[in-house]
N, C-alpha and C positions, 0 to 999 in steps of 0.2 A: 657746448656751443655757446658764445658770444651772441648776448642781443645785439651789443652796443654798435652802430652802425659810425663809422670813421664820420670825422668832420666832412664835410663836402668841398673840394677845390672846383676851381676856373683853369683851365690850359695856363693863367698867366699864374699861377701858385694864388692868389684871393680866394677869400671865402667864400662860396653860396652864401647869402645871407638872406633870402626870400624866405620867409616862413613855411609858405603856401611849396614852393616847389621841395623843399629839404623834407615837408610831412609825404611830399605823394612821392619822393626816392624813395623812403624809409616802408612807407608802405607796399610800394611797388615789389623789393627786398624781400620784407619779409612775406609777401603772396609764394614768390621765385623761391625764397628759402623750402617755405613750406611743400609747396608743390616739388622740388628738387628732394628732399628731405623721406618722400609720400616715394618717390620713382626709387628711387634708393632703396627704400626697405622692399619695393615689393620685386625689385632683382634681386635681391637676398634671399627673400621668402622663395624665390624661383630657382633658386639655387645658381644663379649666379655669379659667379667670384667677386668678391668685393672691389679686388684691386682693377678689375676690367670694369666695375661699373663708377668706380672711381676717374678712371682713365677715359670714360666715353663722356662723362658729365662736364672734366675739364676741358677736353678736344673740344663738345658744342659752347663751353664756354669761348674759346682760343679761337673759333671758327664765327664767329659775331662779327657782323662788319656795321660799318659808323656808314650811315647813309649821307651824313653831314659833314663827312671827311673836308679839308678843305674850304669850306663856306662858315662864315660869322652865323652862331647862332641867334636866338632872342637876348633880349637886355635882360639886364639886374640879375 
């Protein structure tokens, strides 16, 4: 597994370049990695099929909605 977390874009292809916001992505990430990472193994340990809890992690990924759809966010 990859630490290395992608540059960060803007809807218009621009960089994030706030310092402040690109550390609290990055840590925000890796909290989600970790805790995703933690649910994972202990559907294993429970004998769980891997590919169904692979399959249920993506879905609640695919299933996230953007409360901001639509609206201009904050600046910079």
């Amino acid at each position: 597994m990859s630490d290395a977390w992608p540059k960060w874009l803007k809807d218009d292809g621009s960089v994030v370049s706030c310092t402040e916001k690109v550390k609290v992505m990055q840590e925000n990430l890796d909290e989600i990695r970790q805790m995703t990472q933690d649910a994972f193994e202990d559907g294993i340990l429970m004998e769980v099929a891997e590919t169904q809890m692979r399959d249920a992690l993506h879905r609640m990924v695919d299933e996230l909605v953007n409360p901001y759809a639509g609206r201009k966010t904050g600046g910079n």
